[in-house]
N, C-alpha and C positions, 0 to 999 in steps of 0.2 A: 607202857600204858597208853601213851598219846596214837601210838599205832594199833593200838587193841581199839579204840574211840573211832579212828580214822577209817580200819577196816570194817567196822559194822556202818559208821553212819555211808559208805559205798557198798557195803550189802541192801541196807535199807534202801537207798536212792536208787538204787539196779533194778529192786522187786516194786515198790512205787511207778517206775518208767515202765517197765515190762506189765503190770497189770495197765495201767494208764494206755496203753500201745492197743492193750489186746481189746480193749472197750470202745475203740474209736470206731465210727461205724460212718459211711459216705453217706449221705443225704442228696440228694439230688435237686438242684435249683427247684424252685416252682414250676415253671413255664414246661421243665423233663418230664416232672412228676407227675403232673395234672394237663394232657391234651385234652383237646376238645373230642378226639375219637376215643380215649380211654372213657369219655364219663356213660357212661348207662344210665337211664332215666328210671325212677326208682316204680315199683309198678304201685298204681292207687294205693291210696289207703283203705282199709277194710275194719268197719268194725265188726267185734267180737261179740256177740251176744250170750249166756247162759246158755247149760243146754235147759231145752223148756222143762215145765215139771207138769207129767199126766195131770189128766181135769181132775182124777179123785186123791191125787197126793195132795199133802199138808205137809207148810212149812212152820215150824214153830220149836219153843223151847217143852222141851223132858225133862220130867225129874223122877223119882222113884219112891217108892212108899215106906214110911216110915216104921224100921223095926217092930216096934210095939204094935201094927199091925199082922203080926205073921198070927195065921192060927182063927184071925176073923173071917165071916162069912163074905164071898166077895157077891155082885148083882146075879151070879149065875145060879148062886148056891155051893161054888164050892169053895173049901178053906185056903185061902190066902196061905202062899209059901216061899219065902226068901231064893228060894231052891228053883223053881219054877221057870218057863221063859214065859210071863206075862204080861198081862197090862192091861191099863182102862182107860176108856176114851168116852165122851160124851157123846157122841151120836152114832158110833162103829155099831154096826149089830152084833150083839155076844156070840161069841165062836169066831167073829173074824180075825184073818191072820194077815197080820199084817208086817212088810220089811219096816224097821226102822234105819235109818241112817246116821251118824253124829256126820256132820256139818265141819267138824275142828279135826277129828283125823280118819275122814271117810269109813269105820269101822260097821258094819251092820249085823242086823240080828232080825229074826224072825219070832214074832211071838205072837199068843193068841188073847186076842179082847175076849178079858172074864168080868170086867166088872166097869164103872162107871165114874166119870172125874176126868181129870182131876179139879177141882174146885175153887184149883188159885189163879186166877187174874192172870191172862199171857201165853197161861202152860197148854200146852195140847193134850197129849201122853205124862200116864206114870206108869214106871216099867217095875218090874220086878227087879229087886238086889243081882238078881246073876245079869238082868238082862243090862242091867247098867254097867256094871261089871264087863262086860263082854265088848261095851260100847266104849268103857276106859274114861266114863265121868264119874264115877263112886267120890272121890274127894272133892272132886268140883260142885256133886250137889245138883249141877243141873245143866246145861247141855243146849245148844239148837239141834235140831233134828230135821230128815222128811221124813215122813210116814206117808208109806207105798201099800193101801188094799189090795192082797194077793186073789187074785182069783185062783 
């Protein structure tokens, strides 16, 4: 038994030295490592700007219209539909098509201004259920956006 003890705790001390061995790695004084010819001067610093965003894009937050409106009349005359890629904006001319962008996972969509709003405080666009949907905030409710006028 005392040699059944003796030859493992020399198994163990063999594989302990032999990993220990294998991890040992040379390092090189300072003065080897770091010459005055190896250093490279590192090139300016550069800031990064945005890319810019065209004169007639908007930045702002989406949100989308609330069920109990499907079926109502929207500013053009025609019936509000879940189904739909729309949306309304307060100054777009009815008929414009415009990309929308989410901002959180670059997803866009193109849809066409049918009606007018939205009315709350901050918001730019309210899109239609699929177009939210499409954009991947439907739980979230609400969104930052660009809105891109398609010509």
């Amino acid at each position: 038994m005392k040699r059944t003890a003796l030859k493992l705790a020399i198994a163990l001390s063999t594989i302990l030295n032999l990993g220990c061995a294998a991890a040992r790695v040379h390092i090189p004084p300072v003065d080897e490592q770091f010459s005055a010819s190896a250093l490279v001067p590192l090139p300016p610093a550069t800031s990064i700007s945005p890319a810019p965003v065209p004169d007639d894009a908007q930045i702002g937050v989406a949100s989308f219209y609330h069920p109990s409106l499907v079926g109502q009349l929207t500013a053009n005359g025609d019936r509000y539909s879940d189904r739909a890629l729309t949306a309304a904006h307060r100054t777009l001319d009815l008929g414009t098509r415009v990309r929308v962008t989410n901002l959180e996972n670059l997803k866009s969509v193109v849809v066409t201004v049918n009606d007018r709003g939205p009315y709350v405080r901050g918001r730019i666009i309210d899109l239609s259920r699929r177009a939210a949907r499409v954009l991947g905030f439907v739980h979230e409710g609400t969104t930052r956006v660009k809105v891109d006028p398609l010509t």
